[in-house]
N, CA, C and O atoms as a GROMACS GRO file, in nm:
protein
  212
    1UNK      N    1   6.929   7.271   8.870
    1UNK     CA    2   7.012   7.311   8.981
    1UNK      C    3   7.089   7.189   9.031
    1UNK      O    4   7.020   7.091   9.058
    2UNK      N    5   7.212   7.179   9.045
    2UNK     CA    6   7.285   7.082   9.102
    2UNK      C    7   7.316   7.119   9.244
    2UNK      O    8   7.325   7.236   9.282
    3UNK      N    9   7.341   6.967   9.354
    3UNK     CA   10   7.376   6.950   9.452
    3UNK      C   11   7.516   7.012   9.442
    3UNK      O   12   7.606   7.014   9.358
    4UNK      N   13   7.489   7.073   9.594
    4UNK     CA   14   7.662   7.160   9.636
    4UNK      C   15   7.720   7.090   9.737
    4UNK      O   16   7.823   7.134   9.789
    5UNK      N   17   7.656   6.959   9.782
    5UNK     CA   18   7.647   6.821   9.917
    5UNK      C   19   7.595   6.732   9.886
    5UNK      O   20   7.547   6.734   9.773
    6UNK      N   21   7.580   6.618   9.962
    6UNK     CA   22   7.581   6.519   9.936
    6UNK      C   23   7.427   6.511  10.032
    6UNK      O   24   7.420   6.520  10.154
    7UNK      N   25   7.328   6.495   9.950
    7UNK     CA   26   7.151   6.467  10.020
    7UNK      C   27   7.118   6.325   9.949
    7UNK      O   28   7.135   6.268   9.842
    8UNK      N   29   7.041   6.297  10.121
    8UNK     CA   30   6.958   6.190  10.018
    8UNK      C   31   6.793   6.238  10.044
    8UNK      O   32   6.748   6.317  10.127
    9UNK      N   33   6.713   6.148   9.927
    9UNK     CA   34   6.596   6.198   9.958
    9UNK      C   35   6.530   6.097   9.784
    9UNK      O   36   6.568   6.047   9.678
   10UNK      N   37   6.417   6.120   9.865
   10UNK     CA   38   6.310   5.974   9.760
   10UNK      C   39   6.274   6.050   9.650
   10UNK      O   40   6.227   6.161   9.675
   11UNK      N   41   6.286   6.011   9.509
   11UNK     CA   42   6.200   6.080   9.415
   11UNK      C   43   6.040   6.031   9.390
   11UNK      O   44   5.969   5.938   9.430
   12UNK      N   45   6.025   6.140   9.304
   12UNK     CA   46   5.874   6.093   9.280
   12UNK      C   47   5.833   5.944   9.251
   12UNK      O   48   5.884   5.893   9.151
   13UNK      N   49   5.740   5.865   9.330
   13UNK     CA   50   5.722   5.708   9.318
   13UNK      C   51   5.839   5.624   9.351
   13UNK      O   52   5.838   5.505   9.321
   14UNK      N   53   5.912   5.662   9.394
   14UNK     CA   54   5.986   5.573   9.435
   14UNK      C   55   6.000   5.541   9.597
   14UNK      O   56   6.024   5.628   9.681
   15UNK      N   57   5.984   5.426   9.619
   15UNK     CA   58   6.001   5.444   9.758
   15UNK      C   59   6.161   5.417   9.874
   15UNK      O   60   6.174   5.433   9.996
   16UNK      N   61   6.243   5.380   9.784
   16UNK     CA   62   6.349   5.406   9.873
   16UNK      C   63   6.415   5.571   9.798
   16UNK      O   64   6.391   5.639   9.698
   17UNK      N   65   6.525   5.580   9.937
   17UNK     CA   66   6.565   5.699   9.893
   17UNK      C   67   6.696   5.690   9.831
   17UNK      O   68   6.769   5.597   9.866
   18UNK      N   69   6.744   5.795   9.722
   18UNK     CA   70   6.863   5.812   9.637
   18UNK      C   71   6.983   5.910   9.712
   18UNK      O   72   6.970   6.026   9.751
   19UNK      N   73   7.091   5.832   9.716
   19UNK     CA   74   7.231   5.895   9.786
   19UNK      C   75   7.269   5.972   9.666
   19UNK      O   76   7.314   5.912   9.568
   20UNK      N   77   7.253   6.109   9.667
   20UNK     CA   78   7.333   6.219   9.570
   20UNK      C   79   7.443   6.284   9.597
   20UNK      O   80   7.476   6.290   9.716
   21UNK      N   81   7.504   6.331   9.524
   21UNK     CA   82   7.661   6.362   9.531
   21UNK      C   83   7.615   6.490   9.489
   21UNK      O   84   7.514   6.535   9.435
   22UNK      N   85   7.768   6.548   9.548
   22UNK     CA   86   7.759   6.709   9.510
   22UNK      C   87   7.788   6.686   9.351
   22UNK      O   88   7.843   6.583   9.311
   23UNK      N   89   7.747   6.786   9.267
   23UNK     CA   90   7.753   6.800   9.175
   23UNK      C   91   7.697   6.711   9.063
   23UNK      O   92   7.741   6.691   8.950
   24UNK      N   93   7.552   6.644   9.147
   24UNK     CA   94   7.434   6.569   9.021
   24UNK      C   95   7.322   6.651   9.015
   24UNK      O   96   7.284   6.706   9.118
   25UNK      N   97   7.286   6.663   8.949
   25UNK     CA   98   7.135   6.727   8.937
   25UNK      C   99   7.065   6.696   9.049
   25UNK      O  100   7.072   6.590   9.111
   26UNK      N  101   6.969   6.826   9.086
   26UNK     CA  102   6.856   6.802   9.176
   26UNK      C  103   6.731   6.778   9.109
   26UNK      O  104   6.700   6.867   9.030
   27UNK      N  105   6.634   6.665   9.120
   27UNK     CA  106   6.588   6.646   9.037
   27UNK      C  107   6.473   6.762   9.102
   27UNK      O  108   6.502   6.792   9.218
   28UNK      N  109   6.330   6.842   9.040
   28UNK     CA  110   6.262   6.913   9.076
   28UNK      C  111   6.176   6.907   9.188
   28UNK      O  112   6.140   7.009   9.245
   29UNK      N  113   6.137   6.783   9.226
   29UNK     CA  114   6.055   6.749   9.335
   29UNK      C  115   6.097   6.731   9.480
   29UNK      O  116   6.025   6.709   9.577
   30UNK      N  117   6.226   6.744   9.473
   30UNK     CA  118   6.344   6.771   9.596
   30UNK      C  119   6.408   6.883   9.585
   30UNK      O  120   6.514   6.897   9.647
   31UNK      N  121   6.373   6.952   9.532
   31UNK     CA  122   6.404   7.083   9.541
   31UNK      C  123   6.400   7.145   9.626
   31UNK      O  124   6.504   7.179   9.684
   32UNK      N  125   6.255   7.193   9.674
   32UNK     CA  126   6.229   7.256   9.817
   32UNK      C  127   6.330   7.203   9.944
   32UNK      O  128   6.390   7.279  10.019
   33UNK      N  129   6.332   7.060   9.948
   33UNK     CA  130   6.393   6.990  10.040
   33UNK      C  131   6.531   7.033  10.109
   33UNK      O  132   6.568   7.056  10.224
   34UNK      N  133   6.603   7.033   9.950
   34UNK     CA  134   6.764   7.041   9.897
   34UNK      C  135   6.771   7.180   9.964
   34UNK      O  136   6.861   7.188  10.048
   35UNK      N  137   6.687   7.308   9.943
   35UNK     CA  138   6.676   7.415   9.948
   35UNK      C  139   6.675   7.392  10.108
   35UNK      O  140   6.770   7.433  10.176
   36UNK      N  141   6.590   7.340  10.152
   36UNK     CA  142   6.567   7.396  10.320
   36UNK      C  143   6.684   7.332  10.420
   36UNK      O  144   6.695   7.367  10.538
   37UNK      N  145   6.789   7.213  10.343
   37UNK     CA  146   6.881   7.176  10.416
   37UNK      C  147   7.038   7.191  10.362
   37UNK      O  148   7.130   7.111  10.380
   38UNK      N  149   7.039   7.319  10.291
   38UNK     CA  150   7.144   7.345  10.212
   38UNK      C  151   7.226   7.284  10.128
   38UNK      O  152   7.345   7.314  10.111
   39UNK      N  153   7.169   7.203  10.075
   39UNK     CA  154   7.230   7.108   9.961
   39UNK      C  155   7.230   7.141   9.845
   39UNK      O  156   7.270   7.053   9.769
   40UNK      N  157   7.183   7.284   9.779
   40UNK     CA  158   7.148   7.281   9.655
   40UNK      C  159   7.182   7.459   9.742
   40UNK      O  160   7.147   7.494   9.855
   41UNK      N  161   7.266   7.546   9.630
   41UNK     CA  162   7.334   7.664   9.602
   41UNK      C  163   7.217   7.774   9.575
   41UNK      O  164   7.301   7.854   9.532
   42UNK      N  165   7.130   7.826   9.567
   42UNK     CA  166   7.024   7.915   9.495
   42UNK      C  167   7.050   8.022   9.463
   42UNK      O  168   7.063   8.124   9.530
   43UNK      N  169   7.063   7.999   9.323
   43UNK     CA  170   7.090   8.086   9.237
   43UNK      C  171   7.011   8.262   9.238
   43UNK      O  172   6.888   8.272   9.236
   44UNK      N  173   7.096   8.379   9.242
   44UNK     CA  174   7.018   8.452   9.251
   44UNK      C  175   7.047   8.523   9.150
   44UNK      O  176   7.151   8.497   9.089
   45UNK      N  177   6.946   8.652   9.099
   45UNK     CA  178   6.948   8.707   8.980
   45UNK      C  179   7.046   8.814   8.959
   45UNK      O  180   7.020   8.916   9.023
   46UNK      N  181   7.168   8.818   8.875
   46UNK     CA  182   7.256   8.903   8.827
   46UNK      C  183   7.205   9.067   8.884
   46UNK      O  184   7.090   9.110   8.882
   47UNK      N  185   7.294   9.119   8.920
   47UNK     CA  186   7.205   9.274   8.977
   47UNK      C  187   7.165   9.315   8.887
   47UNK      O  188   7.182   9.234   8.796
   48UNK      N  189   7.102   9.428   8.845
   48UNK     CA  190   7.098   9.510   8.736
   48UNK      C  191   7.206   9.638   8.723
   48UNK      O  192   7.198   9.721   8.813
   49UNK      N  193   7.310   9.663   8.615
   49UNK     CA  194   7.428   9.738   8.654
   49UNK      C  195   7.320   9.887   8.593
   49UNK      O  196   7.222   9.878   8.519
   50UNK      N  197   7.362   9.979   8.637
   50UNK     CA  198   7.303  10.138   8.633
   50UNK      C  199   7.333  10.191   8.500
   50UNK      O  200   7.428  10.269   8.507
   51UNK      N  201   7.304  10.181   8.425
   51UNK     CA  202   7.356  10.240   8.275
   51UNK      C  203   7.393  10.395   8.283
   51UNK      O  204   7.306  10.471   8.327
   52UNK      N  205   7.550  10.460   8.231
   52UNK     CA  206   7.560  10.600   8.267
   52UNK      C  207   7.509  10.678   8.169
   52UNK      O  208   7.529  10.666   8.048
   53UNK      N  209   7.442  10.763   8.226
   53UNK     CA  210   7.352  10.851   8.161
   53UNK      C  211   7.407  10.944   8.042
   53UNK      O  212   7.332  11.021   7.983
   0.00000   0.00000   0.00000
């Protein structure tokens, strides 16, 4: 999932934090984060279209 803003936030073991740009990868462990401060787009699942009978 890529950034849709610009977050910062620490990855795993590291202890300072990384300035991300819209459009770098979120790495997985900032995910939740990215998610709860709108930095990252969440993808939702294609509808299902009704097949005609």
């Amino acid at each position: 999932m890529k950034f849709v803003k610009a977050f910062r936030g620490a990855r795993r073991g590291e202890v300072f934090p990384t300035d991300f740009k819209a459009g770098d990868e979120c790495p997985p462990e900032l995910l939740d984060a990215a998610k709860a401060a709108g930095a990252v787009e969440e993808q939702k699942p294609a509808p299902k279209s009704k097949a005609a009978g």
